[in-house]
GUDREN-81053 format. One record per residue (C-alpha): residue number from 1; residue in three letters; x, y, z. Coordinates in pm, 1 decimal. Example, Ala and Ser with C-alpha at 12.3 -4.5 7.8 and 13.67 -1.06 7.14 Angstrom:
GUDREN-81053
num,residu,xx,yy,zz
1,ALA,1230.0,-450.0,780.0
2,SER,1367.0,-106.0,714.0
END
This chain:
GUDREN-81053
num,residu,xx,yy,zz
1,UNK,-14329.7,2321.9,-13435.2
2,UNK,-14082.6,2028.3,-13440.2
3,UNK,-13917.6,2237.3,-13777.1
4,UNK,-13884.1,2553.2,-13494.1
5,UNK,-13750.0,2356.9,-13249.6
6,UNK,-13469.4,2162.8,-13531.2
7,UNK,-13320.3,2558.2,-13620.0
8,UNK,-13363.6,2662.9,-13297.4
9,UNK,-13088.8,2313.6,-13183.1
10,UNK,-12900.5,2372.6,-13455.0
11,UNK,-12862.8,2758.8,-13380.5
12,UNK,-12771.3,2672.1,-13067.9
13,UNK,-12519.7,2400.5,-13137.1
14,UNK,-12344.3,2658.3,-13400.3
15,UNK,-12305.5,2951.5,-13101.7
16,UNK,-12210.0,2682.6,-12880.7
17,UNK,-11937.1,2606.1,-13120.8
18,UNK,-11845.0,2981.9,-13164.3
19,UNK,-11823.7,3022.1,-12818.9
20,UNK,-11581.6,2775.2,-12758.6
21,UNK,-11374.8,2862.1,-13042.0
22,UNK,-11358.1,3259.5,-12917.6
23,UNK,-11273.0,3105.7,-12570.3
24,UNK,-10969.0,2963.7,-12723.3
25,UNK,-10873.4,3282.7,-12888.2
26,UNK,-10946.6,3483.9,-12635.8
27,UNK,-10722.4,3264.9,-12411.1
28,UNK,-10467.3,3222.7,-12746.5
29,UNK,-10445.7,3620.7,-12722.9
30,UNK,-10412.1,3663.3,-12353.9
31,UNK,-10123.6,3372.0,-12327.2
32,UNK,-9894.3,3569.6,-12592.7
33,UNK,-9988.3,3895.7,-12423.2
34,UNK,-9803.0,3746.2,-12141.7
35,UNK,-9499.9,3708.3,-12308.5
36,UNK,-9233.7,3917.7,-12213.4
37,UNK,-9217.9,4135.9,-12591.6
38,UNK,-9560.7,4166.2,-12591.5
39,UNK,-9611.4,4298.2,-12261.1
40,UNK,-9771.1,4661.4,-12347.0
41,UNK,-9634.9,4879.8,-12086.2
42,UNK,-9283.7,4949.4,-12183.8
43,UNK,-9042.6,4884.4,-11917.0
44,UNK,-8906.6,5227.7,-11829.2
45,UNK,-9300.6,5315.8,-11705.0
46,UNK,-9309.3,5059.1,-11482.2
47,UNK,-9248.8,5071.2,-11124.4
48,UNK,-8982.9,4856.9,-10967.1
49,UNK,-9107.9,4584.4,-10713.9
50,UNK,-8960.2,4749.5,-10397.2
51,UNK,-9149.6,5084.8,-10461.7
52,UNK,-9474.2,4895.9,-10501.3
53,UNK,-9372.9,4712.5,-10178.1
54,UNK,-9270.5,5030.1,-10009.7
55,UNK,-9634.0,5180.2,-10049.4
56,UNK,-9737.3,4900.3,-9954.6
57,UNK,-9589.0,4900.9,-9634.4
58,UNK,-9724.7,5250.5,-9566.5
59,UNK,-10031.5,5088.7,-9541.2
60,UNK,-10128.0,5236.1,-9976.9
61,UNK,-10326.5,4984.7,-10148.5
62,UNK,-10154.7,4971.0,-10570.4
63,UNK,-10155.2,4669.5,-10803.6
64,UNK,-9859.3,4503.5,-10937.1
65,UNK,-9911.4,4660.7,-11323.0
66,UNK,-10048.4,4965.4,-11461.5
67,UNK,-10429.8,4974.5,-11423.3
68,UNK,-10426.6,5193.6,-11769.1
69,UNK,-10303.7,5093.9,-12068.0
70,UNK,-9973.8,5297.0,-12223.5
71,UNK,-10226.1,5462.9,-12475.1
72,UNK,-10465.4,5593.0,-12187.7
73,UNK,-10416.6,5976.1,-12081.4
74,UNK,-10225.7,5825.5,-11792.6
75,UNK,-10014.3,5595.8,-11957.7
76,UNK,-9933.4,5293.1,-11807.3
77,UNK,-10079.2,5429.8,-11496.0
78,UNK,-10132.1,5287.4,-11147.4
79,UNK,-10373.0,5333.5,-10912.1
80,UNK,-10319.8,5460.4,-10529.3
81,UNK,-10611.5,5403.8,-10279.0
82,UNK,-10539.8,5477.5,-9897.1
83,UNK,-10778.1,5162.4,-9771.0
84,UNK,-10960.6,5308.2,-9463.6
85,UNK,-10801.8,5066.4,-9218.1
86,UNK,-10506.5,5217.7,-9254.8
87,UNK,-10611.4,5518.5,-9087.8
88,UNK,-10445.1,5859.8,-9235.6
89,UNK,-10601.0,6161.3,-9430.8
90,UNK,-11026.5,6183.9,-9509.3
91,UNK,-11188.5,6384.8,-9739.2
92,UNK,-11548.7,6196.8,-9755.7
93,UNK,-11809.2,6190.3,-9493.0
94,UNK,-11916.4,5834.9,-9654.1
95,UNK,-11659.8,5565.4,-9774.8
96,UNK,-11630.2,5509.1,-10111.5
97,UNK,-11527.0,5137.6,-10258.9
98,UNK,-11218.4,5069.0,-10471.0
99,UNK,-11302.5,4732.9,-10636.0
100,UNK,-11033.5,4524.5,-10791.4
101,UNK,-10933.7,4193.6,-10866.1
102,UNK,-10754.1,4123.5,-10532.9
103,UNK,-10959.3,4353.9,-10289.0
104,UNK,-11283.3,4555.5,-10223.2
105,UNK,-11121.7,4855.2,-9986.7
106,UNK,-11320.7,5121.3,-9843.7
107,UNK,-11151.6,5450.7,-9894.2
108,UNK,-11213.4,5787.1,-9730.4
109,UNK,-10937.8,5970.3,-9969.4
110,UNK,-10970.4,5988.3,-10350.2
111,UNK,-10713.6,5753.6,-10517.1
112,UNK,-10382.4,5934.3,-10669.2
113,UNK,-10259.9,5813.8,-11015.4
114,UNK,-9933.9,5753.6,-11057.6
115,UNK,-9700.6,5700.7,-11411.2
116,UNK,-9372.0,5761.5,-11579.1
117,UNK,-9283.0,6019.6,-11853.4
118,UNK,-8963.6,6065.8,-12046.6
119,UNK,-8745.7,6111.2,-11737.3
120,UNK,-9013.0,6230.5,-11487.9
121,UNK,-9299.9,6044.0,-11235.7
122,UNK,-9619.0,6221.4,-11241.4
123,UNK,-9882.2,6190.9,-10946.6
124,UNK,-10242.9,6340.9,-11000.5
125,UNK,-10572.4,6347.2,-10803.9
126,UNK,-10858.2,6441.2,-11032.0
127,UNK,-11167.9,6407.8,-10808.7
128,UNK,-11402.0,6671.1,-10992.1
129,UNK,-11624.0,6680.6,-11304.9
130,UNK,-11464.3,6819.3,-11543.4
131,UNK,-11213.1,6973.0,-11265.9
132,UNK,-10985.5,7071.2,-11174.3
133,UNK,-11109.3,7122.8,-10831.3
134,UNK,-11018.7,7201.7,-10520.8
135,UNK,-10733.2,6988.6,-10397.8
136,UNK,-10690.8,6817.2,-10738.1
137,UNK,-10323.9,6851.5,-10834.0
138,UNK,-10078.8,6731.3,-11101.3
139,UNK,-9717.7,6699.6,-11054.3
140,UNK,-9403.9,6615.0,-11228.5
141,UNK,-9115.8,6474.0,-10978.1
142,UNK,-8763.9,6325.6,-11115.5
143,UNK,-8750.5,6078.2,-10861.2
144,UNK,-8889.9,5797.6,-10708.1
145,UNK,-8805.8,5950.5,-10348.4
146,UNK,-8965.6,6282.3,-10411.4
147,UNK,-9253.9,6049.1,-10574.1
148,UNK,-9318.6,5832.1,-10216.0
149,UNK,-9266.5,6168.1,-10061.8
150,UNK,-9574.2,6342.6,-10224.1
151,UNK,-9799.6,6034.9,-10208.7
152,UNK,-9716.7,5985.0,-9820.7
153,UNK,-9788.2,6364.2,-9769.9
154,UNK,-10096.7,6341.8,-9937.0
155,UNK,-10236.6,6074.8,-9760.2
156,UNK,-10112.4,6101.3,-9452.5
157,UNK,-10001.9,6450.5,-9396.5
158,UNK,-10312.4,6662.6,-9251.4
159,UNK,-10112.0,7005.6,-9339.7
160,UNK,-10024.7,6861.9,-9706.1
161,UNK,-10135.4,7178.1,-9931.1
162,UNK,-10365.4,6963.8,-10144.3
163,UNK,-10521.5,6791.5,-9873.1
164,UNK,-10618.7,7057.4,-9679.2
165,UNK,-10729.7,7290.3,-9991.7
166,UNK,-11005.6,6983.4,-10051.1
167,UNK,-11056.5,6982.3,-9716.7
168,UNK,-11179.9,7356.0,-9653.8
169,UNK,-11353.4,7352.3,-10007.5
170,UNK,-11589.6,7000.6,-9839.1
171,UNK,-11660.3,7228.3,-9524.2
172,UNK,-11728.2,7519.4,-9736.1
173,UNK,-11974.0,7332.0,-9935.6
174,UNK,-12130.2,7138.4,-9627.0
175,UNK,-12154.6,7451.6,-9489.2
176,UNK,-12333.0,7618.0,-9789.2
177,UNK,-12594.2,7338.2,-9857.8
178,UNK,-12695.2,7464.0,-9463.6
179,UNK,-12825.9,7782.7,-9571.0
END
Protein backbone atom coordinates (compact mmCIF):
# COMPACT_ATOMS: atom_id res chain seq x y z
CA UNK A 1 0.00 0.00 0.00
CA UNK A 2 2.56 2.58 1.22
CA UNK A 3 4.62 1.52 -2.40
CA UNK A 4 0.93 2.69 -4.18
CA UNK A 5 0.66 5.58 -2.38
CA UNK A 6 4.90 6.64 -3.06
CA UNK A 7 4.03 6.44 -7.29
CA UNK A 8 0.88 7.69 -6.85
CA UNK A 9 2.95 11.30 -4.90
CA UNK A 10 5.41 11.12 -7.19
CA UNK A 11 2.93 10.98 -10.26
CA UNK A 12 1.40 13.67 -8.93
CA UNK A 13 4.35 15.88 -8.13
CA UNK A 14 5.62 15.21 -11.94
CA UNK A 15 1.96 16.56 -13.51
CA UNK A 16 2.11 19.17 -11.01
CA UNK A 17 5.38 20.14 -12.48
CA UNK A 18 4.06 19.79 -16.13
CA UNK A 19 1.33 21.83 -15.39
CA UNK A 20 3.13 24.64 -14.31
CA UNK A 21 5.60 24.48 -16.94
CA UNK A 22 2.60 24.44 -19.84
CA UNK A 23 1.14 27.42 -17.81
CA UNK A 24 4.23 29.28 -18.60
CA UNK A 25 4.13 28.40 -22.21
CA UNK A 26 0.88 28.80 -22.65
CA UNK A 27 1.23 32.34 -21.16
CA UNK A 28 4.96 32.56 -23.14
CA UNK A 29 2.74 31.98 -26.41
CA UNK A 30 -0.13 34.25 -25.67
CA UNK A 31 2.34 37.33 -24.56
CA UNK A 32 4.17 37.21 -28.14
CA UNK A 33 0.79 36.70 -29.79
CA UNK A 34 0.19 40.10 -28.48
CA UNK A 35 2.82 41.64 -30.16
CA UNK A 36 2.02 43.83 -32.80
CA UNK A 37 3.75 41.33 -35.93
CA UNK A 38 2.26 38.54 -34.57
CA UNK A 39 -1.12 39.72 -34.29
CA UNK A 40 -3.03 37.16 -36.79
CA UNK A 41 -5.63 39.23 -38.33
CA UNK A 42 -3.91 41.31 -40.88
CA UNK A 43 -4.64 44.88 -40.58
CA UNK A 44 -6.60 45.70 -43.72
CA UNK A 45 -9.53 43.08 -42.17
CA UNK A 46 -9.87 44.84 -39.28
CA UNK A 47 -12.39 47.32 -38.45
CA UNK A 48 -11.40 50.80 -37.42
CA UNK A 49 -12.33 51.84 -33.75
CA UNK A 50 -15.02 54.45 -34.72
CA UNK A 51 -17.06 51.83 -36.79
CA UNK A 52 -17.01 49.45 -33.86
CA UNK A 53 -18.06 52.49 -31.74
CA UNK A 54 -20.63 53.55 -34.24
CA UNK A 55 -22.54 50.11 -33.90
CA UNK A 56 -22.16 50.45 -30.81
CA UNK A 57 -23.99 53.44 -30.43
CA UNK A 58 -26.90 51.97 -32.41
CA UNK A 59 -27.41 50.04 -29.57
CA UNK A 60 -25.30 46.48 -31.79
CA UNK A 61 -23.43 44.49 -29.39
CA UNK A 62 -19.52 43.49 -31.51
CA UNK A 63 -16.16 42.84 -29.84
CA UNK A 64 -13.13 44.80 -30.32
CA UNK A 65 -11.27 41.85 -32.67
CA UNK A 66 -12.39 39.30 -34.98
CA UNK A 67 -14.20 36.47 -33.13
CA UNK A 68 -12.76 34.05 -36.10
CA UNK A 69 -9.50 33.55 -36.88
CA UNK A 70 -8.14 34.84 -40.61
CA UNK A 71 -8.11 31.05 -41.63
CA UNK A 72 -11.90 30.49 -40.60
CA UNK A 73 -14.55 30.63 -43.59
CA UNK A 74 -15.18 34.11 -42.28
CA UNK A 75 -11.89 35.36 -41.96
CA UNK A 76 -11.09 37.53 -39.36
CA UNK A 77 -14.73 37.83 -38.74
CA UNK A 78 -16.79 39.70 -36.15
CA UNK A 79 -19.74 39.02 -34.60
CA UNK A 80 -23.09 41.33 -34.59
CA UNK A 81 -25.79 40.56 -31.91
CA UNK A 82 -28.78 43.13 -31.56
CA UNK A 83 -28.97 42.65 -27.44
CA UNK A 84 -32.76 42.62 -26.74
CA UNK A 85 -32.70 45.80 -24.68
CA UNK A 86 -32.09 47.60 -27.42
CA UNK A 87 -35.36 47.05 -28.82
CA UNK A 88 -35.43 46.78 -32.88
CA UNK A 89 -36.17 43.76 -35.27
CA UNK A 90 -37.35 39.89 -33.72
CA UNK A 91 -37.32 36.86 -35.38
CA UNK A 92 -37.59 34.32 -32.21
CA UNK A 93 -40.54 33.76 -30.05
CA UNK A 94 -37.84 32.78 -27.19
CA UNK A 95 -34.50 34.73 -26.60
CA UNK A 96 -31.56 33.19 -27.42
CA UNK A 97 -28.07 33.99 -25.38
CA UNK A 98 -24.91 35.40 -26.98
CA UNK A 99 -22.20 34.54 -24.40
CA UNK A 100 -18.88 36.25 -24.49
CA UNK A 101 -16.16 37.36 -22.51
CA UNK A 102 -17.60 40.83 -21.66
CA UNK A 103 -21.46 40.07 -21.75
CA UNK A 104 -24.28 37.42 -21.65
CA UNK A 105 -27.03 39.38 -24.05
CA UNK A 106 -30.30 38.02 -24.81
CA UNK A 107 -31.03 38.35 -28.46
CA UNK A 108 -34.29 38.04 -30.36
CA UNK A 109 -32.41 38.46 -33.95
CA UNK A 110 -29.77 36.01 -35.24
CA UNK A 111 -26.27 37.62 -35.09
CA UNK A 112 -24.81 38.99 -38.63
CA UNK A 113 -21.09 38.27 -39.40
CA UNK A 114 -19.19 40.75 -40.58
CA UNK A 115 -15.35 40.72 -42.44
CA UNK A 116 -13.14 42.24 -45.04
CA UNK A 117 -12.11 40.82 -48.49
CA UNK A 118 -9.67 42.16 -51.02
CA UNK A 119 -11.39 45.54 -51.37
CA UNK A 120 -14.94 44.56 -50.24
CA UNK A 121 -16.95 44.13 -46.52
CA UNK A 122 -19.09 41.17 -46.49
CA UNK A 123 -22.16 40.82 -44.01
CA UNK A 124 -23.95 37.32 -43.72
CA UNK A 125 -26.74 35.80 -41.57
CA UNK A 126 -26.63 32.03 -41.76
CA UNK A 127 -29.33 30.91 -39.28
CA UNK A 128 -30.27 27.43 -40.95
CA UNK A 129 -28.83 23.88 -41.04
CA UNK A 130 -27.16 23.49 -43.73
CA UNK A 131 -29.09 26.71 -45.23
CA UNK A 132 -29.42 28.82 -46.79
CA UNK A 133 -32.75 29.67 -45.46
CA UNK A 134 -35.16 31.97 -45.48
CA UNK A 135 -33.84 35.40 -44.67
CA UNK A 136 -30.20 34.19 -44.62
CA UNK A 137 -28.25 36.49 -46.95
CA UNK A 138 -24.65 37.18 -48.02
CA UNK A 139 -23.43 40.39 -49.30
CA UNK A 140 -20.46 42.08 -50.67
CA UNK A 141 -20.47 46.10 -50.02
CA UNK A 142 -17.28 48.44 -50.93
CA UNK A 143 -17.82 50.53 -48.11
CA UNK A 144 -18.01 50.92 -44.65
CA UNK A 145 -21.20 53.28 -45.08
CA UNK A 146 -23.12 50.92 -47.25
CA UNK A 147 -21.77 48.23 -44.54
CA UNK A 148 -23.55 50.23 -41.26
CA UNK A 149 -26.30 50.77 -43.72
CA UNK A 150 -27.21 47.02 -44.25
CA UNK A 151 -26.55 46.00 -40.63
CA UNK A 152 -28.88 48.97 -39.30
CA UNK A 153 -31.56 47.85 -41.89
CA UNK A 154 -31.38 44.50 -40.82
CA UNK A 155 -31.83 44.98 -37.39
CA UNK A 156 -33.80 47.65 -37.15
CA UNK A 157 -35.66 48.07 -40.32
CA UNK A 158 -39.08 45.96 -40.11
CA UNK A 159 -39.48 46.29 -44.14
CA UNK A 160 -35.62 45.23 -44.62
CA UNK A 161 -36.05 42.37 -47.44
CA UNK A 162 -34.19 39.81 -45.34
CA UNK A 163 -35.91 40.49 -42.28
CA UNK A 164 -39.16 40.23 -43.34
CA UNK A 165 -38.49 37.06 -45.77
CA UNK A 166 -37.47 35.22 -42.18
CA UNK A 167 -40.18 36.71 -40.80
CA UNK A 168 -43.12 35.26 -43.05
CA UNK A 169 -41.12 31.89 -43.40
CA UNK A 170 -41.42 31.75 -38.86
CA UNK A 171 -45.27 32.46 -39.32
CA UNK A 172 -45.50 30.08 -42.09
CA UNK A 173 -43.95 27.41 -40.08
CA UNK A 174 -45.84 28.35 -36.73
CA UNK A 175 -48.64 28.24 -38.70
CA UNK A 176 -47.97 24.76 -40.24
CA UNK A 177 -46.97 22.92 -36.96
CA UNK A 178 -50.99 24.07 -36.18
CA UNK A 179 -52.40 21.72 -38.53
Amino acid sequence: MAIVELIRERDLSEMGRNSKRNREKMLRDALEAQRVENLRHPKERLLPVEFIEELRRNGLSVGDFPSFMSTHVYPSGYLVILPEASGGNSLFDEGAYYLDDESDEKTYMPSLTLWGETGNWNISVWAWTPGPGPGDFTKKLTSLDDVLENILSYFFNPNDEHFKEADLARHEMRRRSRL
